[in-house]
DRENZA-239551 format. One record per residue: residue in one letter; residue number from 1; x, y, z of N, C-alpha, C, O in turn. Coordinates in nm, 2 decimals, decimal comma, always signed. Example, Ala and Ser with C-alpha at 12.3 -4.5 7.8 and 13.67 -1.06 7.14 Angstrom:
% residues 2
+---------+-----+--------+--------+--------+--------+--------+--------+--------+--------+--------+--------+--------+--------+
: residuo : num :   n.xx :   n.yy :   n.zz :  ca.xx :  ca.yy :  ca.zz :   c.xx :   c.yy :   c.zz :   o.xx :   o.yy :   o.zz :
+---------+-----+--------+--------+--------+--------+--------+--------+--------+--------+--------+--------+--------+--------+
:       A :   1 :  +1,32 :  -0,57 :  +0,78 :  +1,23 :  -0,45 :  +0,78 :  +1,32 :  -0,33 :  +0,78 :  +1,42 :  -0,33 :  +0,85 :
:       S :   2 :  +1,28 :  -0,22 :  +0,71 :  +1,37 :  -0,11 :  +0,71 :  +1,29 :  +0,00 :  +0,79 :  +1,34 :  +0,11 :  +0,80 :
+---------+-----+--------+--------+--------+--------+--------+--------+--------+--------+--------+--------+--------+--------+
This chain:
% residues 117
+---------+-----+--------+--------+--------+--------+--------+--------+--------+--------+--------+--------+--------+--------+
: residuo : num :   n.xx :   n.yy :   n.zz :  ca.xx :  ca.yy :  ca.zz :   c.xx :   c.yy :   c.zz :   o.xx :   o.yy :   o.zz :
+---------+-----+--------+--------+--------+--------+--------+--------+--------+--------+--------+--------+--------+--------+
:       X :   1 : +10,39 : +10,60 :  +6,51 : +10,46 : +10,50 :  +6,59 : +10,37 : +10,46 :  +6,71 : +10,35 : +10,34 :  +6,72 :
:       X :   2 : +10,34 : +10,53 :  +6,78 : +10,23 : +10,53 :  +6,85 : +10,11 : +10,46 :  +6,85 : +10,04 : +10,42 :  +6,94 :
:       X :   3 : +10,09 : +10,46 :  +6,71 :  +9,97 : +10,37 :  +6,69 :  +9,97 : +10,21 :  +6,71 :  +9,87 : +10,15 :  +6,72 :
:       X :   4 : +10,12 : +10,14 :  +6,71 : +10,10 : +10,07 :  +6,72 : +10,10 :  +9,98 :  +6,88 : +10,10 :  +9,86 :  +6,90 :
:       X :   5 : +10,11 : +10,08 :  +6,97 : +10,11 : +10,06 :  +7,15 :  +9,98 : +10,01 :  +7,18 :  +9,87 : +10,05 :  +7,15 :
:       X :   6 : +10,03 :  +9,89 :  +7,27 :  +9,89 :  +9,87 :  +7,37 :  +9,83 :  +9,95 :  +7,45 :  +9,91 :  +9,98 :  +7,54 :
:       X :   7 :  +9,73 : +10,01 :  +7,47 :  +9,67 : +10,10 :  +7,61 :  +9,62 : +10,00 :  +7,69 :  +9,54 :  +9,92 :  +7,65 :
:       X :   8 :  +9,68 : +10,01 :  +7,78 :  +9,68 :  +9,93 :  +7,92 :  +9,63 :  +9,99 :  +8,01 :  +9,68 : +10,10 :  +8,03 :
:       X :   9 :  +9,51 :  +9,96 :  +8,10 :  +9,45 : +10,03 :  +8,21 :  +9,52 :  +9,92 :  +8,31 :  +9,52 :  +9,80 :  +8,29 :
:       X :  10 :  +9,56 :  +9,96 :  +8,40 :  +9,61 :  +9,91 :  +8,56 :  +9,51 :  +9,91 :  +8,66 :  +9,43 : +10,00 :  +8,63 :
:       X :  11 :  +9,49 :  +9,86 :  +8,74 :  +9,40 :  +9,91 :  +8,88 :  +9,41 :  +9,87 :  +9,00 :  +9,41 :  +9,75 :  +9,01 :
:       X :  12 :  +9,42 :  +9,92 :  +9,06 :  +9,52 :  +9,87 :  +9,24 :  +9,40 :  +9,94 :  +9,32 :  +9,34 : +10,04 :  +9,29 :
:       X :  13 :  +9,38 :  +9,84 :  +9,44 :  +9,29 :  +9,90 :  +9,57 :  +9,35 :  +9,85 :  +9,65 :  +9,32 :  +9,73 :  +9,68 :
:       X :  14 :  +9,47 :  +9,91 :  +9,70 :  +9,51 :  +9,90 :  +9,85 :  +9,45 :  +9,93 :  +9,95 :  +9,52 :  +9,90 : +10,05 :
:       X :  15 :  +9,33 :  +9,99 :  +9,98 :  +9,26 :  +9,97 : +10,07 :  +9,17 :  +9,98 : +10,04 :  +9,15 : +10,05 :  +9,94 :
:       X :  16 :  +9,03 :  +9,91 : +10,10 :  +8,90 :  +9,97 : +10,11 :  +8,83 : +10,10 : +10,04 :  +8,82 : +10,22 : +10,09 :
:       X :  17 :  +8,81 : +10,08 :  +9,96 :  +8,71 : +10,25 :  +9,90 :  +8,83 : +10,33 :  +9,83 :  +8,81 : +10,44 :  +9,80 :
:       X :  18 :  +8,94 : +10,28 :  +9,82 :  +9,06 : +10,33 :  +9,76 :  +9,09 : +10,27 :  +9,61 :  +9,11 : +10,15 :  +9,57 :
:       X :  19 :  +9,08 : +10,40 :  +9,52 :  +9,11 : +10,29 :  +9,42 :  +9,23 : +10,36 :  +9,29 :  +9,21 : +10,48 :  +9,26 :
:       X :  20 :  +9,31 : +10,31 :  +9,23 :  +9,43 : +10,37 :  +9,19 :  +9,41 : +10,32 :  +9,03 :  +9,38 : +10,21 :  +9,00 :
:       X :  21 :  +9,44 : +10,47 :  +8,92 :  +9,45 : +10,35 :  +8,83 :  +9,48 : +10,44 :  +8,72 :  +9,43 : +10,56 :  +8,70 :
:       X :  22 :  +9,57 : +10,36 :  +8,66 :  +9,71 : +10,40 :  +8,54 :  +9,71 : +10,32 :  +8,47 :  +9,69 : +10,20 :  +8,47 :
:       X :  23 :  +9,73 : +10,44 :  +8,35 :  +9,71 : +10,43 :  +8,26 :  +9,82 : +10,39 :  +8,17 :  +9,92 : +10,45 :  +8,20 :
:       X :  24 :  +9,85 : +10,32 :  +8,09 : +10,01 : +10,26 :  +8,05 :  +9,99 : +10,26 :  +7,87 :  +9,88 : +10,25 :  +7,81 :
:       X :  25 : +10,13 : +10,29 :  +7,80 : +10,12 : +10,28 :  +7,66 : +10,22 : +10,16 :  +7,70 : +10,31 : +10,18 :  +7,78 :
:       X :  26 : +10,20 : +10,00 :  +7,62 : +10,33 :  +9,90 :  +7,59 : +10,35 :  +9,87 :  +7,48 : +10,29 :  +9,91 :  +7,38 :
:       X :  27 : +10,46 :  +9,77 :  +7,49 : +10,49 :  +9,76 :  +7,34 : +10,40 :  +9,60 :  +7,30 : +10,34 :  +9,53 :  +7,39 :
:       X :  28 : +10,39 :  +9,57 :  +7,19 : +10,34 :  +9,47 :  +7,14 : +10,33 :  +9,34 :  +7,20 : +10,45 :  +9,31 :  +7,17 :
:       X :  29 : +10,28 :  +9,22 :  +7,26 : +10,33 :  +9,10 :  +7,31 : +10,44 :  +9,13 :  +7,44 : +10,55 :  +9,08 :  +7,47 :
:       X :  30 : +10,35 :  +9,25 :  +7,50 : +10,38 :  +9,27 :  +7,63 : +10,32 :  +9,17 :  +7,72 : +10,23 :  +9,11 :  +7,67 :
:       X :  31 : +10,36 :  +9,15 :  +7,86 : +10,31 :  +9,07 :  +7,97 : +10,25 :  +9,12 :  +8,11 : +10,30 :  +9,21 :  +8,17 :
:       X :  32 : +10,15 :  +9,07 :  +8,15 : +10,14 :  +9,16 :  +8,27 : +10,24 :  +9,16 :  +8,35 : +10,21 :  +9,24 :  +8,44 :
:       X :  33 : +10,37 :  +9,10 :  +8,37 : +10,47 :  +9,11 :  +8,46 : +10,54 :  +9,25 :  +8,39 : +10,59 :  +9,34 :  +8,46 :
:       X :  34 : +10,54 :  +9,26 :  +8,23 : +10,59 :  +9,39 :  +8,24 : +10,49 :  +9,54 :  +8,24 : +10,51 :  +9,66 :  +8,22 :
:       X :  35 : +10,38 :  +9,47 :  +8,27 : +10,27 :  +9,62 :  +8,27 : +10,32 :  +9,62 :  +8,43 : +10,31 :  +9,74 :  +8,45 :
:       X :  36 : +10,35 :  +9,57 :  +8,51 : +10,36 :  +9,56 :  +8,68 : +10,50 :  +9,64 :  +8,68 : +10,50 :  +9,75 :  +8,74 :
:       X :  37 : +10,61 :  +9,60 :  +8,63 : +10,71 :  +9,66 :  +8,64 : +10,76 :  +9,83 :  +8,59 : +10,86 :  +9,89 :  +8,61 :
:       X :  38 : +10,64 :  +9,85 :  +8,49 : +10,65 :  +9,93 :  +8,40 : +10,50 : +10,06 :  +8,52 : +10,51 : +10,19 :  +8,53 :
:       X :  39 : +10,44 : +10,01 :  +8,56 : +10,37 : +10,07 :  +8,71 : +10,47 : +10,08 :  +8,79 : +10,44 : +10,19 :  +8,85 :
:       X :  40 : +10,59 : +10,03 :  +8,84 : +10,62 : +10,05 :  +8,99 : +10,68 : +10,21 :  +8,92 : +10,81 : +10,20 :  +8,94 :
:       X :  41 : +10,67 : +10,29 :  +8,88 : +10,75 : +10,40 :  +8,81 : +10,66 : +10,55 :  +8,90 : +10,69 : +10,66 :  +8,94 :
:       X :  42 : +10,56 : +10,48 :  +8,88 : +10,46 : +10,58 :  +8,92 : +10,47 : +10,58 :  +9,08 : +10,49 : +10,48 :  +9,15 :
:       X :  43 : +10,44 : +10,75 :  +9,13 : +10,47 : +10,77 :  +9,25 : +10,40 : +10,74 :  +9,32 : +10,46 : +10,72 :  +9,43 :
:       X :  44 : +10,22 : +10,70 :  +9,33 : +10,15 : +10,68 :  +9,43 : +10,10 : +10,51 :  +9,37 :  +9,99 : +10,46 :  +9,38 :
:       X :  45 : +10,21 : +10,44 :  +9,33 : +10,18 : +10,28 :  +9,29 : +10,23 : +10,20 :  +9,45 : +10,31 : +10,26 :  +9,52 :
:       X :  46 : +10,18 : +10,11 :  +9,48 : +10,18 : +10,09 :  +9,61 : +10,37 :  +9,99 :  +9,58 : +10,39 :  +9,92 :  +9,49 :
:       X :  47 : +10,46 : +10,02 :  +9,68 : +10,58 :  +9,91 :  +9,70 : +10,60 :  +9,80 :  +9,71 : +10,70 :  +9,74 :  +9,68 :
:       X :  48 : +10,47 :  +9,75 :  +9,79 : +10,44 :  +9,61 :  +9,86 : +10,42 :  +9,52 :  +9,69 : +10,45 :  +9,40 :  +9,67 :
:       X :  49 : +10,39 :  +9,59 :  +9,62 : +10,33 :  +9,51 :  +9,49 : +10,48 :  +9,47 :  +9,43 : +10,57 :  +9,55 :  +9,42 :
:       X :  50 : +10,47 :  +9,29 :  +9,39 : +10,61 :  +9,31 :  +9,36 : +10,60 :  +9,21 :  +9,22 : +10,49 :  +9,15 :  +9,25 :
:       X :  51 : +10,64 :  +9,17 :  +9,11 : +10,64 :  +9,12 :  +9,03 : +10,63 :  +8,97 :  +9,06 : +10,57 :  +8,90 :  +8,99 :
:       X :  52 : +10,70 :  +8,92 :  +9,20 : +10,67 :  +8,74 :  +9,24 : +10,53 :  +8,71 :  +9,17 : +10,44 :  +8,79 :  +9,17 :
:       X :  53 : +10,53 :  +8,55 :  +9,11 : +10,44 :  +8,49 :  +9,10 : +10,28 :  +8,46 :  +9,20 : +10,16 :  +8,47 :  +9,17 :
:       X :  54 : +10,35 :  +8,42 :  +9,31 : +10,29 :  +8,36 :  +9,41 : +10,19 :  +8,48 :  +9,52 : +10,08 :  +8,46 :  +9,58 :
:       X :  55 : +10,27 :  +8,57 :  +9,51 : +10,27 :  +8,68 :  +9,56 : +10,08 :  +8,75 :  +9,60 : +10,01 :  +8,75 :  +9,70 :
:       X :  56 : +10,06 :  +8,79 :  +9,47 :  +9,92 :  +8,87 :  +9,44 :  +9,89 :  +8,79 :  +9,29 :  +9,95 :  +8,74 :  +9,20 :
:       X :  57 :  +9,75 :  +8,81 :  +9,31 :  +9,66 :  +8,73 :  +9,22 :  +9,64 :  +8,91 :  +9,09 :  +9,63 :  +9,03 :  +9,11 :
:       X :  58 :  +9,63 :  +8,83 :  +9,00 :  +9,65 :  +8,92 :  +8,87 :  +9,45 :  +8,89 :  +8,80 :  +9,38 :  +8,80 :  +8,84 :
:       X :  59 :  +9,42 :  +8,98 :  +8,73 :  +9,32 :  +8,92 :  +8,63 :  +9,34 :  +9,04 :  +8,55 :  +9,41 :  +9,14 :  +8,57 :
:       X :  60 :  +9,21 :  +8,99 :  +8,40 :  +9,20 :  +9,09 :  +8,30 :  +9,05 :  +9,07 :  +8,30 :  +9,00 :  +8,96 :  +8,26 :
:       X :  61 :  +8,97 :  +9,21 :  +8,35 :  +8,83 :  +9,20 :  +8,30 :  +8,76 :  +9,12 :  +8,41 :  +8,64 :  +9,10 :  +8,40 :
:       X :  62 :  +8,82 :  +9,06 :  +8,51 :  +8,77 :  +9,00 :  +8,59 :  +8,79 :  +8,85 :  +8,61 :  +8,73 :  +8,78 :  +8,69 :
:       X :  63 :  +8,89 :  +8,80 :  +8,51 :  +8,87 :  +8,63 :  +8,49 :  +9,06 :  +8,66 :  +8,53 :  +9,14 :  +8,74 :  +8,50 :
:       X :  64 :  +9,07 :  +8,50 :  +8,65 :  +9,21 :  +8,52 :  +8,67 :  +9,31 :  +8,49 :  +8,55 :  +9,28 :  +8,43 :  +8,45 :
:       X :  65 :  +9,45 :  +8,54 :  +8,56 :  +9,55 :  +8,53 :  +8,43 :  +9,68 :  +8,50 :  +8,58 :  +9,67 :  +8,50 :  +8,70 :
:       X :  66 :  +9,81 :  +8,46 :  +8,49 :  +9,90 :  +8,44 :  +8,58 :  +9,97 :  +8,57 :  +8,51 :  +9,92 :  +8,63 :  +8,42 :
:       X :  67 : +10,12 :  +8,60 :  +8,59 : +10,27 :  +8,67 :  +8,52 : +10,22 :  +8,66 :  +8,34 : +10,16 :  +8,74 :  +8,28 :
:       X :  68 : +10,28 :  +8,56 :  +8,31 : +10,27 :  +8,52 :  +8,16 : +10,20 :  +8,56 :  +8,07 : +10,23 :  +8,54 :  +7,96 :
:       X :  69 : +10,07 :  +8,63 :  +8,12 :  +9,97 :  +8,60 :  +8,02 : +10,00 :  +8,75 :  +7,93 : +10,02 :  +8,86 :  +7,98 :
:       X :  70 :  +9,99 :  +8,72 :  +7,82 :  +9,99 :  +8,84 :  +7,68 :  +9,90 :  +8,94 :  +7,70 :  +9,79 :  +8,90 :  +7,72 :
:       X :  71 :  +9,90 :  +9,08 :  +7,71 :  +9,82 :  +9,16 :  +7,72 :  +9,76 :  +9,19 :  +7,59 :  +9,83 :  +9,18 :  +7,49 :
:       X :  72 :  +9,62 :  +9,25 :  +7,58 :  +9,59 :  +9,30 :  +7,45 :  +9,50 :  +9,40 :  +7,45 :  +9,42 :  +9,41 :  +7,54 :
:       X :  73 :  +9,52 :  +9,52 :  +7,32 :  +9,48 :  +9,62 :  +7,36 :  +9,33 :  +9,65 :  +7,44 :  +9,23 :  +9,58 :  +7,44 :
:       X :  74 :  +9,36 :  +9,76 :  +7,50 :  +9,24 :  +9,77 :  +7,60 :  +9,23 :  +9,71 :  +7,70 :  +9,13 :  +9,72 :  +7,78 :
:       X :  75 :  +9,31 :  +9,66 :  +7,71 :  +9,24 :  +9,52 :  +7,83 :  +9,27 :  +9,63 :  +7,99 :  +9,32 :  +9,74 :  +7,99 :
:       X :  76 :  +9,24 :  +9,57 :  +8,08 :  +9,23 :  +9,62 :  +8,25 :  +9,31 :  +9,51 :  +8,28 :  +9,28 :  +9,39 :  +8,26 :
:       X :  77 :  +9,41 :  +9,56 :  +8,33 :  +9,49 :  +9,48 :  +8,39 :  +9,48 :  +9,48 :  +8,58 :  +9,55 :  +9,54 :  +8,66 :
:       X :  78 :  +9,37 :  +9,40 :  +8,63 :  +9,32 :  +9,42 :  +8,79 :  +9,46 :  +9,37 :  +8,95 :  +9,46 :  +9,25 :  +8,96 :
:       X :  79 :  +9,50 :  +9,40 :  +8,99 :  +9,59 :  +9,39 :  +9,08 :  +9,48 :  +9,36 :  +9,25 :  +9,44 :  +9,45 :  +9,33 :
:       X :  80 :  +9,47 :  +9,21 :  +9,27 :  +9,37 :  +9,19 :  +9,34 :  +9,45 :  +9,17 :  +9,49 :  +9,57 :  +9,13 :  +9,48 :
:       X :  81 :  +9,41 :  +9,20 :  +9,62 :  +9,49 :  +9,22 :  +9,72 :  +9,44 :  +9,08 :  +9,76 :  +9,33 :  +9,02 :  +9,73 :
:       X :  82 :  +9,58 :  +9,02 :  +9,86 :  +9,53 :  +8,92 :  +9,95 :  +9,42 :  +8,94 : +10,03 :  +9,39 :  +9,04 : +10,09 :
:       X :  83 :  +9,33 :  +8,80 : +10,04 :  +9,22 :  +8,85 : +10,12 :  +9,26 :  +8,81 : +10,28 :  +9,29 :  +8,70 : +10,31 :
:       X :  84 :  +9,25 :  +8,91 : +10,37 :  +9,23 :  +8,85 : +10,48 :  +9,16 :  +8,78 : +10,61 :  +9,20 :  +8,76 : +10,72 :
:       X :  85 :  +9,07 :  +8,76 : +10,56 :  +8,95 :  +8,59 : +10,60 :  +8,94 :  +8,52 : +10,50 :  +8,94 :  +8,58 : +10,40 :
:       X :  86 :  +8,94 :  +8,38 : +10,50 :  +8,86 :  +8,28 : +10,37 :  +8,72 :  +8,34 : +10,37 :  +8,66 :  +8,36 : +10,48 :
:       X :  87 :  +8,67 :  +8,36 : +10,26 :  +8,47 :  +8,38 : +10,27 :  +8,45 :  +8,31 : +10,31 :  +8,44 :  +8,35 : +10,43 :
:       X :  88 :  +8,41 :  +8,13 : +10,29 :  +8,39 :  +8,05 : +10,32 :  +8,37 :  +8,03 : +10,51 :  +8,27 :  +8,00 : +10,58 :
:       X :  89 :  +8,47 :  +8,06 : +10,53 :  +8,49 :  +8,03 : +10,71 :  +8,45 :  +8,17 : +10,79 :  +8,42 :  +8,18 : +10,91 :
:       X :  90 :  +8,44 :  +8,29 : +10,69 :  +8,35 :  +8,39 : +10,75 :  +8,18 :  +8,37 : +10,76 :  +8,10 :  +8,36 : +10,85 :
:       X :  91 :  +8,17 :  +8,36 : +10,61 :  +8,05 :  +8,32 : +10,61 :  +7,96 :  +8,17 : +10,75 :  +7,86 :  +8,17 : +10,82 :
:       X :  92 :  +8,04 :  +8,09 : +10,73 :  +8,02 :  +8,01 : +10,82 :  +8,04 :  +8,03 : +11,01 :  +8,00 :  +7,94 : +11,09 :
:       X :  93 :  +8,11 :  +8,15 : +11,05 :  +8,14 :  +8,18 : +11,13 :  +8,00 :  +8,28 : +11,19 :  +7,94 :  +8,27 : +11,30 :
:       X :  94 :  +7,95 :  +8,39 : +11,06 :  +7,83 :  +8,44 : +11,06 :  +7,71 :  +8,33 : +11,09 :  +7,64 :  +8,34 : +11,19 :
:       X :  95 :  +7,71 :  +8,29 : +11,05 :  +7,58 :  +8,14 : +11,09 :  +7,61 :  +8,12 : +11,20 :  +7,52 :  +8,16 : +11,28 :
:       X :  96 :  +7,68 :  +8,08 : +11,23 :  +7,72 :  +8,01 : +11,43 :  +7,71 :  +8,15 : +11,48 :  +7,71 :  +8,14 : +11,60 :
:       X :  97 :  +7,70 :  +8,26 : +11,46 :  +7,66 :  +8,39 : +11,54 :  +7,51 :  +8,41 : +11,52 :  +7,49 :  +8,51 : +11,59 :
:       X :  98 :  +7,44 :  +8,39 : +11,48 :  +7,30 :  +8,42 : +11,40 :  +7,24 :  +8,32 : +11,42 :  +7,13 :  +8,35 : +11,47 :
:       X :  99 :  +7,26 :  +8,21 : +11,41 :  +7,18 :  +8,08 : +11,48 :  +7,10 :  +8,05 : +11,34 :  +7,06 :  +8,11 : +11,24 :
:       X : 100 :  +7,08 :  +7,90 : +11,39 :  +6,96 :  +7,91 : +11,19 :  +6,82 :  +7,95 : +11,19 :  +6,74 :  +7,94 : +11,10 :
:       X : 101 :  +6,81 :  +7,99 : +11,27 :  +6,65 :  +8,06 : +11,26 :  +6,68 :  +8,21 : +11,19 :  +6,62 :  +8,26 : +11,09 :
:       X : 102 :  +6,78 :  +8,28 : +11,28 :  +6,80 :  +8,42 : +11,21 :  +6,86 :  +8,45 : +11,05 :  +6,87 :  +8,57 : +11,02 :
:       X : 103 :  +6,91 :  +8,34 : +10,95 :  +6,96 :  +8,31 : +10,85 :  +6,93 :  +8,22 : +10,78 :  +6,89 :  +8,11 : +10,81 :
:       X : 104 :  +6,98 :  +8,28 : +10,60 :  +6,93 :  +8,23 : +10,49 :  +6,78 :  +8,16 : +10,48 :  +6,69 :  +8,24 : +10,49 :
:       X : 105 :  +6,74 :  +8,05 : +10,47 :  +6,62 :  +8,03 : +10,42 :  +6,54 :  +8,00 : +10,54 :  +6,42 :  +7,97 : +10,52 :
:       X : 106 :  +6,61 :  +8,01 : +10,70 :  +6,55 :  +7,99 : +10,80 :  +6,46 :  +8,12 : +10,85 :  +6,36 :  +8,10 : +10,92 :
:       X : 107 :  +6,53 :  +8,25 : +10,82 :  +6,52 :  +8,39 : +10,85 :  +6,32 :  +8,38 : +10,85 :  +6,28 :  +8,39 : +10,96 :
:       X : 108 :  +6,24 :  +8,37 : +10,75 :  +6,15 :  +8,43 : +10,73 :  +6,01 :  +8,33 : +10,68 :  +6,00 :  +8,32 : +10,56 :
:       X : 109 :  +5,93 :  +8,27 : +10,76 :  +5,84 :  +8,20 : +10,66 :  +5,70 :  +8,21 : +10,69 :  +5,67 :  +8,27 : +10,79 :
:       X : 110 :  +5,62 :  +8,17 : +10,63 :  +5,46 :  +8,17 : +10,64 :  +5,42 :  +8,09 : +10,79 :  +5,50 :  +8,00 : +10,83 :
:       X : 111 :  +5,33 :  +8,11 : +10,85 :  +5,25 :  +8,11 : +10,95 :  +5,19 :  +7,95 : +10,93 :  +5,08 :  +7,93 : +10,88 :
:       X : 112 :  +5,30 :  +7,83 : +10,96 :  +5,24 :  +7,69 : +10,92 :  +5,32 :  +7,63 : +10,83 :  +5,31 :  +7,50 : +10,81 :
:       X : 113 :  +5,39 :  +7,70 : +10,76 :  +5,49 :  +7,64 : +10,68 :  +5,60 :  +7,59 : +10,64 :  +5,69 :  +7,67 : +10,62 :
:       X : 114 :  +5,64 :  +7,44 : +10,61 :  +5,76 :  +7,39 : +10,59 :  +5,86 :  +7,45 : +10,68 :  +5,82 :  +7,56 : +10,72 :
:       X : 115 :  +6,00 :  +7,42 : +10,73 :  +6,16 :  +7,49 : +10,68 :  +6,17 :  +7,51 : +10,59 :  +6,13 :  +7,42 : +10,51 :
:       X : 116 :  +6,21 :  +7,65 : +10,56 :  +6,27 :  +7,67 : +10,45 :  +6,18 :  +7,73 : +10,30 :  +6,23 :  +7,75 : +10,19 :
:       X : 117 :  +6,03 :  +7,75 : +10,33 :  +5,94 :  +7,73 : +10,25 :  +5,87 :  +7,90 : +10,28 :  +5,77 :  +7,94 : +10,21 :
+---------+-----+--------+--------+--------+--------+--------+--------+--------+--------+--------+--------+--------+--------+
């Protein structure tokens, strides 16, 4: 009977350099909302994680999925944390601290040579 269960790998990093990860048997045309619900069981699964849509961003393998999406065997089901900076506006915040001579293609050039070159 057993043979016919999905193995579900889970994976949670609630913090930094922290990383959590359970292992699940489901039933057939299971969902990641119920691989989520079927984790909150385990004692060191973080509380904050809650089945809402909107909530935390989901993927399998690395490519995003929503609630809905069908799990299939093997798959990693990833539990990605809100980020707290946009990259975007970090990254760009780094530049205005570094000035453009100290960064990206300004950082380094030949003696006579173009920007950038």
């Amino acid at each position: 009977m057993t043979a016919c269960l999905l193995k579900i790998t889970v994976v949670y990093s609630g913090l930094p350099r922290e990383v959590h990860v359970h292992l699940l048997e489901l039933s057939p045309a299971s969902t990641a909302k119920d691989a989520l619900l079927a984790c909150q069981t385990f004692e060191n699964f973080p509380s904050n994680v809650s089945t809402d849509e909107g909530q935390w961003t989901l993927g399998v393998w690395g490519r995003p999925i929503t609630h809905d999406y069908v799990l299939r065997d093997e798959d990693r089901l990833e539990i990605y944390r809100p980020l707290k900076v946009d990259p975007k506006v970090a990254r760009r915040e780094r530049f205005q601290k570094q000035g453009s001579r100290a960064a990206g293609l300004f950082a380094s050039r030949r003696k006579g040579a173009k920007p950038g070159y």
